[in-house]
RODREN-861148 format. One record per residue (C-alpha): residue number from 1; residue in three letters; z, y, x. Coordinates in pm, whole numbers, padded with zeros to 5 digits, always signed. Example, Ala and Ser with C-alpha at 12.3 -4.5 7.8 and 13.67 -1.06 7.14 Angstrom:
BEGIN
+-----+-----+--------+--------+--------+
!   k !   r !      w !      v !      u !
+-----+-----+--------+--------+--------+
!   1 ! Ala ! +00780 ! -00450 ! +01230 !
!   2 ! Ser ! +00714 ! -00106 ! +01367 !
+-----+-----+--------+--------+--------+
REM end
This chain:
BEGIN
+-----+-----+--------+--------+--------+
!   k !   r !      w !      v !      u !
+-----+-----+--------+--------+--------+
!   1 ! Unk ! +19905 ! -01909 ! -07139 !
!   2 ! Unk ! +20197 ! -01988 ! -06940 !
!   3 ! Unk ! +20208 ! -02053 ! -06557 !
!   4 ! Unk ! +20268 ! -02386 ! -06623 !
!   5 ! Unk ! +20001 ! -02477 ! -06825 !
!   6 ! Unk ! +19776 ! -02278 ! -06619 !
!   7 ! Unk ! +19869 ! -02533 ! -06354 !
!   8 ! Unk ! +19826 ! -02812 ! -06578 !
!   9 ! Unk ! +19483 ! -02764 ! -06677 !
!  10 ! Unk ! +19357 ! -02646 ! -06351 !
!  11 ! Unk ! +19530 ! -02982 ! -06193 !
!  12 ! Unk ! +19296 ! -03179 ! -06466 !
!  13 ! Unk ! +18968 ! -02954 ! -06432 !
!  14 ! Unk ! +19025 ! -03044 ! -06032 !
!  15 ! Unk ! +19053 ! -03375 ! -06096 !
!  16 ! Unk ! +18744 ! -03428 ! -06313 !
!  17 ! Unk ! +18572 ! -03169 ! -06077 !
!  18 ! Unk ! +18646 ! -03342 ! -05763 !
!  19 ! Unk ! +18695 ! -03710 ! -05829 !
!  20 ! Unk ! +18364 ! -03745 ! -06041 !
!  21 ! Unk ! +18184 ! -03662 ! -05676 !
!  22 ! Unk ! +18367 ! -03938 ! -05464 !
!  23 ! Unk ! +18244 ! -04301 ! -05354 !
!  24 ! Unk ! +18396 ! -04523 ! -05606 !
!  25 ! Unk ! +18605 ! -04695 ! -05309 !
!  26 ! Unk ! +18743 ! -04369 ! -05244 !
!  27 ! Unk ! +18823 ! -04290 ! -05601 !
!  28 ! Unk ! +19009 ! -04644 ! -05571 !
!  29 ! Unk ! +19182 ! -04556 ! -05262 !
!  30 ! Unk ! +19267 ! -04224 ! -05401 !
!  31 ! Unk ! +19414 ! -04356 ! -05755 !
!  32 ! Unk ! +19606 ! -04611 ! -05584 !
!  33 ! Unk ! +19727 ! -04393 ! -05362 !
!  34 ! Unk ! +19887 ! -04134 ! -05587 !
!  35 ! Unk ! +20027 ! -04404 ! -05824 !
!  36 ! Unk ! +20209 ! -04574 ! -05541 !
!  37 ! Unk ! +20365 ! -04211 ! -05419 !
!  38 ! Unk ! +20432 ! -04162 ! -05814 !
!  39 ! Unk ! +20604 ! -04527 ! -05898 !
!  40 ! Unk ! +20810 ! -04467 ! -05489 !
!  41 ! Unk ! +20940 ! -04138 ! -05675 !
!  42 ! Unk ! +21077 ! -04325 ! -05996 !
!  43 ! Unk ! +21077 ! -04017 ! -06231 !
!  44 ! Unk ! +21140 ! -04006 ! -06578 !
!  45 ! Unk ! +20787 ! -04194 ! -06668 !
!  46 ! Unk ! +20806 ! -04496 ! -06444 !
!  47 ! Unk ! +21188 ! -04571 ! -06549 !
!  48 ! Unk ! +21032 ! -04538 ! -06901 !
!  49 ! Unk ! +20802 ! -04765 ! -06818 !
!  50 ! Unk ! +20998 ! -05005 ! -06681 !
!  51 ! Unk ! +21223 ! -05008 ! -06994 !
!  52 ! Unk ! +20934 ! -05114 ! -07191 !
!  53 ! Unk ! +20827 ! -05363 ! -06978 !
!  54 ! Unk ! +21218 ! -05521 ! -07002 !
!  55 ! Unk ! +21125 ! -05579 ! -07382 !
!  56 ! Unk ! +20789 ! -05744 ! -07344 !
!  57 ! Unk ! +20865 ! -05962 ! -07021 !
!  58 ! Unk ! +21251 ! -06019 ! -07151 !
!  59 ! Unk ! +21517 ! -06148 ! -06845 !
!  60 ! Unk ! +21279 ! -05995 ! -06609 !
!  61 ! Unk ! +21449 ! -05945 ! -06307 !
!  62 ! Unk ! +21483 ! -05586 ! -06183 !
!  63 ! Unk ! +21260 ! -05689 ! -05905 !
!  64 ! Unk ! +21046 ! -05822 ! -06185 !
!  65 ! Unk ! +21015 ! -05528 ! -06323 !
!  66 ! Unk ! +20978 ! -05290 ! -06057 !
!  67 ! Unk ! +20672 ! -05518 ! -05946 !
!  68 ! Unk ! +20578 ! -05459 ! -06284 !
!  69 ! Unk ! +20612 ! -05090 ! -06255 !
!  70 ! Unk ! +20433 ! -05068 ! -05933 !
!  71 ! Unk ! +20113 ! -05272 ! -06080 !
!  72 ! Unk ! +20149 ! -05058 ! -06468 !
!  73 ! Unk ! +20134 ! -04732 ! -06233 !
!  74 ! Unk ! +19807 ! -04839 ! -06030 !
!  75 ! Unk ! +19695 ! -04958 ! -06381 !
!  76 ! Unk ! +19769 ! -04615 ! -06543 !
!  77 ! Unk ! +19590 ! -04462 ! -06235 !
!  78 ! Unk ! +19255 ! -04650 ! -06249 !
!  79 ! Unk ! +19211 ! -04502 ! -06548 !
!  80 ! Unk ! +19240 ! -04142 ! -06489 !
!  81 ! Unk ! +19009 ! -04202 ! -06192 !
!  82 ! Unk ! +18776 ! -04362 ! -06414 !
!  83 ! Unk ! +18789 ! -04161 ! -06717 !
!  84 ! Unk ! +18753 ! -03853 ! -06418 !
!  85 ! Unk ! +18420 ! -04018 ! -06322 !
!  86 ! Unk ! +18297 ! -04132 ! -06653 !
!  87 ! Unk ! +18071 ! -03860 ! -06692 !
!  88 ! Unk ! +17895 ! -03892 ! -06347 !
!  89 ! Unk ! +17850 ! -04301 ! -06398 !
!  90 ! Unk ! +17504 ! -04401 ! -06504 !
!  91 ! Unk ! +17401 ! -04582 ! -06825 !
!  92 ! Unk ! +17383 ! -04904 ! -06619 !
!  93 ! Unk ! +17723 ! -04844 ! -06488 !
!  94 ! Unk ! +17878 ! -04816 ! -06815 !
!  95 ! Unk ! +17710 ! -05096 ! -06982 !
!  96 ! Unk ! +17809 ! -05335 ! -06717 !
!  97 ! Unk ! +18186 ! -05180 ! -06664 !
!  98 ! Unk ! +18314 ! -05352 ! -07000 !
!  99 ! Unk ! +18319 ! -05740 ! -07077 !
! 100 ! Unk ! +18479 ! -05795 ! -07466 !
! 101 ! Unk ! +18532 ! -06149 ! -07604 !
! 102 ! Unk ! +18451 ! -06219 ! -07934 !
! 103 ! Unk ! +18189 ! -05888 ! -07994 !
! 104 ! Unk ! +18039 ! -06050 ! -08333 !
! 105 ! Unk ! +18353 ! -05967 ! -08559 !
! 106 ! Unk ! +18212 ! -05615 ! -08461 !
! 107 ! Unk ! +17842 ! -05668 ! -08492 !
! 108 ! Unk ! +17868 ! -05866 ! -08813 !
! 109 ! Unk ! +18076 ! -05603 ! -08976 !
! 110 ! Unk ! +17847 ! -05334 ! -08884 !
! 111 ! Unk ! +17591 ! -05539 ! -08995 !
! 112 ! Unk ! +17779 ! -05608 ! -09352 !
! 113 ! Unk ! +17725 ! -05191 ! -09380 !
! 114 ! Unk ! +18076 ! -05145 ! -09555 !
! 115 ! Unk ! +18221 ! -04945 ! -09214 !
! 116 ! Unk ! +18483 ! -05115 ! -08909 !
! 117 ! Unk ! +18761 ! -04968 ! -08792 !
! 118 ! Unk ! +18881 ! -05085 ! -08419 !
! 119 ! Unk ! +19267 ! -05024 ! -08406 !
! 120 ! Unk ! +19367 ! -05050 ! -08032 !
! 121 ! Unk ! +19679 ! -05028 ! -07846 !
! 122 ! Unk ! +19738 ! -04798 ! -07467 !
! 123 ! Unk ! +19594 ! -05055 ! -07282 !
! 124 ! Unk ! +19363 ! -05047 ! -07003 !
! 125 ! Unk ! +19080 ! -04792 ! -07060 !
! 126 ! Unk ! +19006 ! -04671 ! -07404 !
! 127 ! Unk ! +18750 ! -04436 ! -07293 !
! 128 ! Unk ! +18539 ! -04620 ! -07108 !
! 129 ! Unk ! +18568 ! -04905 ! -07401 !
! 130 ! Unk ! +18424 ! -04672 ! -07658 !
! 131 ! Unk ! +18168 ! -04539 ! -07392 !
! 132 ! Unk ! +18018 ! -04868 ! -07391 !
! 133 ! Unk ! +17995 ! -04936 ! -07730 !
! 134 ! Unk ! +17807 ! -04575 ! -07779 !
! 135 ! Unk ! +17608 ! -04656 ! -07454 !
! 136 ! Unk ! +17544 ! -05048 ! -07502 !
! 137 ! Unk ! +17536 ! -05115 ! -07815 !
! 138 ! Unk ! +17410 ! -04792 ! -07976 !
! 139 ! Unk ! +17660 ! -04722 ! -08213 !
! 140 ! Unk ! +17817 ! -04365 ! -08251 !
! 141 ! Unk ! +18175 ! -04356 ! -08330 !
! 142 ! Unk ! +18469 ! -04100 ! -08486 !
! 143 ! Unk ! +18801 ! -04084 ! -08329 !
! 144 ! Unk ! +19099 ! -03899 ! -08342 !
! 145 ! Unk ! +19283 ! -03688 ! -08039 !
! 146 ! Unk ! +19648 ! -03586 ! -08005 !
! 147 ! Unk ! +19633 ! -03171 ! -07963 !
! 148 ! Unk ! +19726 ! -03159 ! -07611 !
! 149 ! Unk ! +19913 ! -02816 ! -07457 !
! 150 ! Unk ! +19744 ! -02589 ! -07310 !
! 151 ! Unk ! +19471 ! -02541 ! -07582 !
! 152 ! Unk ! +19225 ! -02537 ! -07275 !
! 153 ! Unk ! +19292 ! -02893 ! -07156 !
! 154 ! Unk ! +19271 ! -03048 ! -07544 !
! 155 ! Unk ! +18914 ! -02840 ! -07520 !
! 156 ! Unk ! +18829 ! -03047 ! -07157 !
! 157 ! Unk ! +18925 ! -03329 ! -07326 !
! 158 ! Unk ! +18706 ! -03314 ! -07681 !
! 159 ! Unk ! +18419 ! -03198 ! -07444 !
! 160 ! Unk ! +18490 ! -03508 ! -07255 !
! 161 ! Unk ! +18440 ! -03727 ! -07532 !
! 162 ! Unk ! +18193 ! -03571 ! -07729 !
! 163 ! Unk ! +18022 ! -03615 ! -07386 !
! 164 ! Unk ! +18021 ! -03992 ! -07385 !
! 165 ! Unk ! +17881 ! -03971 ! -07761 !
! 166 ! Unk ! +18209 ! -03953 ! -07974 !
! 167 ! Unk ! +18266 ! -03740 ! -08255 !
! 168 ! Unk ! +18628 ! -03620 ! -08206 !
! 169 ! Unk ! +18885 ! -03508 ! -08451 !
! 170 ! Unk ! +19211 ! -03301 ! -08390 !
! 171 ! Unk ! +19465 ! -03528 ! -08517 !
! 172 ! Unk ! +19673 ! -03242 ! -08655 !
! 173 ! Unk ! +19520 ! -02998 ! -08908 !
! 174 ! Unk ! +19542 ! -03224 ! -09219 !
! 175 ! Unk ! +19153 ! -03337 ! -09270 !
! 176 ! Unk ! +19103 ! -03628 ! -09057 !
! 177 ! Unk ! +19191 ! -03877 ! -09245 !
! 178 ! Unk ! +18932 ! -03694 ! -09526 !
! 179 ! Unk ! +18637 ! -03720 ! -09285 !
! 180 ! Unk ! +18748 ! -04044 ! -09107 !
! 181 ! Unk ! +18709 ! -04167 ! -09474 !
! 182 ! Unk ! +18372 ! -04058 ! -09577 !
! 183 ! Unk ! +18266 ! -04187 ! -09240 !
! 184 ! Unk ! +18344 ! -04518 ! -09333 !
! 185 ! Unk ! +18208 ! -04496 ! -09675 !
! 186 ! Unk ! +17865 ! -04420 ! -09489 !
! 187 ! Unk ! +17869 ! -04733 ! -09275 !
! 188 ! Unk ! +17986 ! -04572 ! -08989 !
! 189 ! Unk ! +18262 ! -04702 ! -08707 !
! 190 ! Unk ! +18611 ! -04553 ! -08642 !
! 191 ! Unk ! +18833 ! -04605 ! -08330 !
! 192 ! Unk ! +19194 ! -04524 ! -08332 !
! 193 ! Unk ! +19448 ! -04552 ! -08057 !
! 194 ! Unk ! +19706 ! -04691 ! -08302 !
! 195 ! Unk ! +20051 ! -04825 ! -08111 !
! 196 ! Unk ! +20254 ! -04487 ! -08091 !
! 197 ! Unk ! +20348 ! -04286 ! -08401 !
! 198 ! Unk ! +20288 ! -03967 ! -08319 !
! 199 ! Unk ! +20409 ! -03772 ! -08639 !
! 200 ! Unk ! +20732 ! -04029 ! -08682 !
! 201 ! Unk ! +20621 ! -04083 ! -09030 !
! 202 ! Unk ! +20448 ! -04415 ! -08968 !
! 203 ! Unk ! +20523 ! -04792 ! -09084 !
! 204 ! Unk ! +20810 ! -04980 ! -08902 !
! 205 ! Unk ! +20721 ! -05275 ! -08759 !
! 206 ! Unk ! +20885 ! -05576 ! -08551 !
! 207 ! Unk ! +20733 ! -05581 ! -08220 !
! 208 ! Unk ! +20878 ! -05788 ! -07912 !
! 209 ! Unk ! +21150 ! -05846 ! -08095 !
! 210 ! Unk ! +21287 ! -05482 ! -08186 !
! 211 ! Unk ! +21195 ! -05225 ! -08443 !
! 212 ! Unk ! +20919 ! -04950 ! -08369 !
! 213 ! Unk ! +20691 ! -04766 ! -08612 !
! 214 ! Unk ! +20344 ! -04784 ! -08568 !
! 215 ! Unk ! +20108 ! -04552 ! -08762 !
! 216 ! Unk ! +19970 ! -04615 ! -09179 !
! 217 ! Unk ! +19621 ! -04468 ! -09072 !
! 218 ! Unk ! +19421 ! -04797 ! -08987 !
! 219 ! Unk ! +19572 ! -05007 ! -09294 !
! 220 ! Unk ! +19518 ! -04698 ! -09517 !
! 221 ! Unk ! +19172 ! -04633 ! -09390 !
! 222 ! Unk ! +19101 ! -04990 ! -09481 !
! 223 ! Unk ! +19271 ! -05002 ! -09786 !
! 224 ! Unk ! +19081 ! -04688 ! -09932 !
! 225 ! Unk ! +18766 ! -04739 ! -09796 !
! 226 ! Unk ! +18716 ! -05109 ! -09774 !
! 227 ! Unk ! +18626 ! -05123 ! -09394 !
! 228 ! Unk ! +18673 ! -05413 ! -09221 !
! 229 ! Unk ! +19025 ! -05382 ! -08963 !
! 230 ! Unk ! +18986 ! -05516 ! -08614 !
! 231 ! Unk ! +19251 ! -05521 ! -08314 !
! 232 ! Unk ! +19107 ! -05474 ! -08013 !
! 233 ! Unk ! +19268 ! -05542 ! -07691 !
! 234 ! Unk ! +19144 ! -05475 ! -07322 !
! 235 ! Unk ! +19292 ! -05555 ! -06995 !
! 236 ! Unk ! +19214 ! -05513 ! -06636 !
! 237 ! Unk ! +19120 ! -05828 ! -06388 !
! 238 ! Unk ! +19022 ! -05799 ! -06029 !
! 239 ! Unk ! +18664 ! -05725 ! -06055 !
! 240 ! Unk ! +18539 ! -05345 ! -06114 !
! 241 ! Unk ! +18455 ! -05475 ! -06520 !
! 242 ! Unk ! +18684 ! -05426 ! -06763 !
! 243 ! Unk ! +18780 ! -05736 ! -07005 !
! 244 ! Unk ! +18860 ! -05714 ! -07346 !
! 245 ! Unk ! +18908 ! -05886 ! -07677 !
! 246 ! Unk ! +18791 ! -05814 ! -08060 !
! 247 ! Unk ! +19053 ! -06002 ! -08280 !
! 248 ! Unk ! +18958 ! -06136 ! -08595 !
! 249 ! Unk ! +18966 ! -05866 ! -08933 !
! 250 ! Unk ! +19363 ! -05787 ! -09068 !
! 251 ! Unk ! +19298 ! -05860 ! -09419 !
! 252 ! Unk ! +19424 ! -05653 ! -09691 !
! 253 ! Unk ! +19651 ! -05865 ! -09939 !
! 254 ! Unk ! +19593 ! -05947 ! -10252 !
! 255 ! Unk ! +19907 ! -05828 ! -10402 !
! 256 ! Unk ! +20150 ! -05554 ! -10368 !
! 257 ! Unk ! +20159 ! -05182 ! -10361 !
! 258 ! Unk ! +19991 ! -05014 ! -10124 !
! 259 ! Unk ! +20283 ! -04938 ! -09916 !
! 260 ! Unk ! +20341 ! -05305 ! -09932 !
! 261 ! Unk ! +20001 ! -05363 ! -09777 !
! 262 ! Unk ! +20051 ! -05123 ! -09574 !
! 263 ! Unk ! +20349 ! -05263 ! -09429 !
! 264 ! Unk ! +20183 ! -05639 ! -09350 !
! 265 ! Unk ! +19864 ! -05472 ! -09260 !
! 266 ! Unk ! +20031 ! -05265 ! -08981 !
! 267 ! Unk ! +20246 ! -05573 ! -08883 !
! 268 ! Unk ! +19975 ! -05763 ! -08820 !
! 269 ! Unk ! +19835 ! -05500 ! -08571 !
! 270 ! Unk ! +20136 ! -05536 ! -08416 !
! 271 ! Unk ! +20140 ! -05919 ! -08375 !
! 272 ! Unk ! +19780 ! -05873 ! -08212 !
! 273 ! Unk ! +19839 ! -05595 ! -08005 !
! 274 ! Unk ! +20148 ! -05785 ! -07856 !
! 275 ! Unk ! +19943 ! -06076 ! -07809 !
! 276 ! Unk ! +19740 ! -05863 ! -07562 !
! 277 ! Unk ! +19970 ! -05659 ! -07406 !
! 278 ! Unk ! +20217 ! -05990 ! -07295 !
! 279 ! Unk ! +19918 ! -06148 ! -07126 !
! 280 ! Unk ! +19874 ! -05790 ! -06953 !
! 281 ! Unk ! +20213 ! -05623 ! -06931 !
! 282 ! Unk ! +20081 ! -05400 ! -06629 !
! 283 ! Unk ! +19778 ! -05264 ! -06837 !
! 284 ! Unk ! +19985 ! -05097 ! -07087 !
! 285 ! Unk ! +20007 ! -04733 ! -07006 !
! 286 ! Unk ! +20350 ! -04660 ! -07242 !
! 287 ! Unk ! +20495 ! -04409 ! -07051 !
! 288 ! Unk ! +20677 ! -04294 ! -07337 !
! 289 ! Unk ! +20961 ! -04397 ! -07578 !
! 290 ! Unk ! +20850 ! -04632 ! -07861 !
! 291 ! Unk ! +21131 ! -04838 ! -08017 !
! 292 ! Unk ! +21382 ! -04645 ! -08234 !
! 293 ! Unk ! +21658 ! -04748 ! -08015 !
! 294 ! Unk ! +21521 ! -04591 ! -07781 !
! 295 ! Unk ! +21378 ! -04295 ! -07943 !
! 296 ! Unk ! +21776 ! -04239 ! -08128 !
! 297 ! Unk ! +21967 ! -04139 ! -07832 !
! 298 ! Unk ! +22264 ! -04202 ! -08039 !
! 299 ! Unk ! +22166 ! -04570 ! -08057 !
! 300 ! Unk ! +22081 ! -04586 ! -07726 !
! 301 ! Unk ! +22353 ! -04393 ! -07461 !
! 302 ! Unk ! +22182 ! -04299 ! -07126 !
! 303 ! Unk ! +21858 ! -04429 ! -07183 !
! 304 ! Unk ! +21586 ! -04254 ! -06969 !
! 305 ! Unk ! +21344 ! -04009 ! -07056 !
! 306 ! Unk ! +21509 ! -03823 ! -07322 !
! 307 ! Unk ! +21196 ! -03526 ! -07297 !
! 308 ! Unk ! +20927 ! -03771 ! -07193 !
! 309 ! Unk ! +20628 ! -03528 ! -07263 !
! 310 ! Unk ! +20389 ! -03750 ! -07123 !
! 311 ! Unk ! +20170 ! -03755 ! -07440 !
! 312 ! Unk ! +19881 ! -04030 ! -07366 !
! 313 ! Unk ! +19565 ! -03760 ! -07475 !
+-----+-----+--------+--------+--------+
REM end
């Protein structure tokens, strides 16, 4: 292992070491803190950032947007301090940290026994989402995680979430899609963090105006296994619960090959995540490039963050 990932996963074993043991107000203070001294800085992932918040708030002033950029930061914060302290909070704490709207177009289609998939986009806390549905509502869950460098902090990160009842799958290695599949079959529930192609093979898709691609796995899933397809959306308010929203089911049409499907299926995800994330610009942690513009630095000349490597694990 090099020194530098040495230092990255003993920075992250700190943080879940040390800032699982403080007050909640001080875990506040502290993750405020540290974005505030991170957005002052403006490295590569805050002018990122801010690029992507130019498309969804468009003729945003710069002062707009750095506003923006200051609240996306203490956003992006809150939920490392969170997801650092998720393993120390009680059961009560967990079922009352998380508020959705509209819960029954999950319940029903657990209910109907033919398997849901949640699709969600980088917004607010994932983790603490998907610790309340194992925690409140009983229901175990497979998801998929990005294989994170060093080895070591991937490991932290499965043990993380296999702590708060998730079964985790590496989502390189081939056979996730296999198992995510027979999961479904069974009945079971699937969460996927679903607005950032990792593998650049995904489906292109209009969003905010521009062209991005967005990844086949939710529409397949659905497609293959008849599971019902749900956007989810969360956001942040000013109380210490997190808000959220269960969108009605992306039906699968009626016609058309599959890629065709495919293609309105993952649109439609789209269309609802961007619903979400324009009410709550500051909740989405995209730190990265998304847009092909952006992501073509041929198309796009001086554009920040050329080596972004701020992978959201």
């Amino acid at each position: 292992m090099s020194a530098r990932d040495r230092l990255t996963d003993g920075l992250y074993g700190a943080g879940w070491a040390t800032v699982k043991k403080l007050p909640e107000p001080a875990a506040v203070r502290l993750g405020r803190t540290v974005a505030d001294v991170a957005w002052k800085r403006r490295g590569t992932g805050v002018r990122r950032l801010e690029g992507n918040y130019a498309r969804v708030v468009p003729g945003a002033s710069p002062e707009r947007l750095a506003a923006l950029s200051r609240a996306g930061m203490r956003s992006y914060l809150r939920y490392w301090m969170e997801s650092f302290r998720l393993p120390a909070w009680s059961t009560e704490r967990i079922k009352g940290g998380f508020a959705p709207k509209d819960l029954h177009h999950l319940t029903d289609g657990m209910d109907a026994g033919k398997g849901v998939i949640l699709a969600l986009p980088h917004l607010a806390n994932w983790d603490l989402a998907g610790a309340w549905v194992t925690t409140k509502l009983g229901i175990p869950f497979t998801t998929v995680a990005e294989r994170l460098k060093p080895e070591t902090l991937y490991d932290r990160f499965v043990a993380y979430r296999e702590g708060l009842g998730m079964e985790v799958l590496p989502h390189s290695g081939g056979t996730a899609f296999g198992t995510l599949a027979r999961r479904l079959r069974d009945g079971g529930l699937v969460c996927l963090v679903a607005d950032r192609d990792l593998p650049a093979s995904g489906v292109e898709v209009d969003f905010f105006g521009e062209t991005a691609r967005m990844p086949a796995g939710p529409a397949l899933l659905a497609q293959q296994t008849g599971a019902l397809l749900l956007p989810v959306t969360l956001w942040y308010d000013d109380s210490p619960v997190m808000q959220g929203r269960v969108h009605p089911p992306v039906e699968v049409p009626e016609s058309g090959t599959r890629a065709e499907k495919t293609s309105v299926m993952t649109q439609a995800l789209a269309d609802a995540f961007a619903t979400g994330i324009a009410d709550h610009p500051e909740d989405w942690h995209m730190l990265q490039r998304l847009w092909l513009k952006d992501l073509d630095p041929a198309k796009a000349p001086g554009s920040p963050g050329a080596a972004d490597g701020q992978g959201t694990p």
